[in-house]
N, C-alpha and C positions, 0 to 999 in steps of 0.2 A: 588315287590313293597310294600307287605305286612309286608316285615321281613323289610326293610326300614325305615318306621313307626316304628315299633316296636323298633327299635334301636334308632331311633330320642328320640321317646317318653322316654327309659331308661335314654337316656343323661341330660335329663331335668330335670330328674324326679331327678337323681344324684347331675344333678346341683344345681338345688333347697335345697337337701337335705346339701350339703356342706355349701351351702348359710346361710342355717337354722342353723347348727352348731356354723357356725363361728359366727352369731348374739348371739347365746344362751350363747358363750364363752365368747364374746367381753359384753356380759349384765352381765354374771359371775362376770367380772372383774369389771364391776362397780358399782356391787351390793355390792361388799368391800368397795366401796369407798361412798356408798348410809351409811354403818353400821357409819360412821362418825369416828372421829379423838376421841380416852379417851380425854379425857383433864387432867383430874387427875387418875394417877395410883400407885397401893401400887409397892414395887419394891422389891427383894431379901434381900435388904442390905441398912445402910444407907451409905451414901457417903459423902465425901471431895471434896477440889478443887483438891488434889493431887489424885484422881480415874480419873478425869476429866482431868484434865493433863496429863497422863500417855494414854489419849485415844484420846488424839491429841487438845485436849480445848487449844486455847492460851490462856492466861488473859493478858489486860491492865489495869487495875483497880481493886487496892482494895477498899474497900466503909468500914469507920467506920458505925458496926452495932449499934453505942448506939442512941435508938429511934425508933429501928426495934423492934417491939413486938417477944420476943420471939426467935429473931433471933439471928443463932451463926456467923455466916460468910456469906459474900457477893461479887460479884465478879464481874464484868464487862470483857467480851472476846470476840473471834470471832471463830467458827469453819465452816469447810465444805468437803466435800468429793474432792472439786476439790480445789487442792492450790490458786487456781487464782479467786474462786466464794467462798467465807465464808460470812457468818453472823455473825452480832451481837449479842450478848443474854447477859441477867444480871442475873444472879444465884444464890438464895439466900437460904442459908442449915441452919437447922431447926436440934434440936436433933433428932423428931420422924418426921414418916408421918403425925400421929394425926395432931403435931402442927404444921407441913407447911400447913394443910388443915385449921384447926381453925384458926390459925395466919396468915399463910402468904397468903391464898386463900384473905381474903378481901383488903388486901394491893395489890396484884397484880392485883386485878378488878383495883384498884384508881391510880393504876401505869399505866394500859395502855389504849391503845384506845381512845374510844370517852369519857370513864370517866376521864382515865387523861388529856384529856380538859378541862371538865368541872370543875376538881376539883384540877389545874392545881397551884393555889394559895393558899390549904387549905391541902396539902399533909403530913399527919399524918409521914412520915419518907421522911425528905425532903433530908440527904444525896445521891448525885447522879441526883439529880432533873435535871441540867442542861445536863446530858447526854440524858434523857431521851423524851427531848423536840427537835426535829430537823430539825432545819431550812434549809428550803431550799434555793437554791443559787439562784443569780439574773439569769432571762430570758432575752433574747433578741427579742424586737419584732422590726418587721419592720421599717424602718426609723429613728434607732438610739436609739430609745427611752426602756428603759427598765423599768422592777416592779419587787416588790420581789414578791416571788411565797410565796403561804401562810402556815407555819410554820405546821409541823403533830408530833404525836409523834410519838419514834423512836420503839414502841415497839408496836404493836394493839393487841398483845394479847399473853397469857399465857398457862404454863401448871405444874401440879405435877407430879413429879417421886420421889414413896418414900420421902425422905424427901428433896427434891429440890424443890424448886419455880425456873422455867422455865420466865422469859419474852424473848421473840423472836421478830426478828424485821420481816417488809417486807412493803409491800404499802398499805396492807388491813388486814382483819381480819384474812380471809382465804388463804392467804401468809402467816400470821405469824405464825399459826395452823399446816400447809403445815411442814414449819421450823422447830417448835417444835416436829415433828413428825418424822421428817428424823435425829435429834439430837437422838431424844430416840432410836429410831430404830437402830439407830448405835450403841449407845452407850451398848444397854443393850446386852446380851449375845443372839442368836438367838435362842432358847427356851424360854427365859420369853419375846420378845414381840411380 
C-alpha cells in the first residue's frame, strides 16, 4: 500500500513538473512577444523597389515623389506569404536610413493612424492621399435600411528598414505592426532579423 503512494505521489509530482515546463515555455514564447515589434531598424543594404520585387512585393502604384521631403521613390503594393491573404503597404526609399529616419519618420506619423485623421486635410505630401483614406462599404441592417460604416485609414501604422518607410495596413494599430513585422521578417535574410 505503501509503494502505492509512493508511486501516486512520483506521478504528480511528474505531472506538475511537466505542467511547470510547458507554462515556463509557453511564458518563453511570449516574453518575445512582451520585447515588442522595432519599429525602426538599420538594415545590411539600402534597397530599391526592384530588391522588393525580386522577393515577391507586387506594386500597383507608383506615386510621383515631388513634395516628399527627401524622398527618392514611392510605391503602393500588396505582399503575403499566403497567395490568397496579402496586404497592402506603401513604400517609400530614402537614399540613407539617417533620412528615412529624419525625413520620412515624421511624414509616416501624418500618414497613418489616428494622425492621418487628424491631419487628414493639411498633409505635407499629399500625392497618394486618396489611397490612404479607406472607405468602407455600406452595411446592411435589419429591415432594408442601411448606413455607411465610418471611413478609417488604410494604413494605422508604420515602420523603417534601412532606408524604407514601411506603412502597413490592417484594422488597428497592432495589425499593422503585426504586418510590418512579418514583411521585414521575410524579407530580410535570416541572420540580420
Amino acid at each position: 500500500m505503501v509503494w502505492i503512494r509512493l508511486a501516486i505521489s512520483k506521478l504528480v509530482i511528474n505531472v506538475v513538473l511537466v505542467v511547470m515546463v510547458l507554462m515556463m515555455a509557453g511564458c518563453g514564447s511570449d516574453a518575445s512577444l512582451d520585447e515588442g515589434f522595432v519599429q525602426i531598424r538599420t538594415a545590411p543594404d539600402n534597397y530599391t523597389v526592384d530588391d522588393l520585387k525580386a522577393f515577391g512585393f507586387k506594386t500597383s502604384k507608383h506615386y510621383d515623389v515631388e513634395g516628399l521631403p527627401d524622398g527618392l521613390d514611392a510605391w503602393k503594393g500588396f505582399w503575403g506569404l499566403d497567395p490568397y491573404d496579402r496586404h497592402d503597404y506603401e513604400i517609400r526609399f530614402y537614399a540613407s536610413h539617417d533620412l528615412a529616419v529624419s525625413s520620412g519618420k515624421p511624414i509616416a506619423i501624418e500618414s497613418t493612424g489616428e494622425e492621418f485623421e487628424a491631419s487628414r486635410e493639411t498633409q505635407t505630401w499629399t500625392e497618394g492621399l486618396k489611397d490612404r483614406w479607406q472607405a468602407q462599404g455600406v452595411t446592411d441592417i435589419s429591415g432594408g435600411a442601411s448606413r455607411q460604416s465610418k471611413p478609417r485609414p488604410t494604413y494605422p501604422n508604420w515602420a523603417i528598414l534601412g532606408n524604407m518607410v514601411i506603412l502597413c495596413d490592417g484594422l488597428d494599430s497592432e495589425q499593422a505592426l503585426i504586418r510590418c513585422g512579418e514583411l521585414i521578417d521575410n524579407f530580410l535574410p535570416s541572420e540580420e532579423s
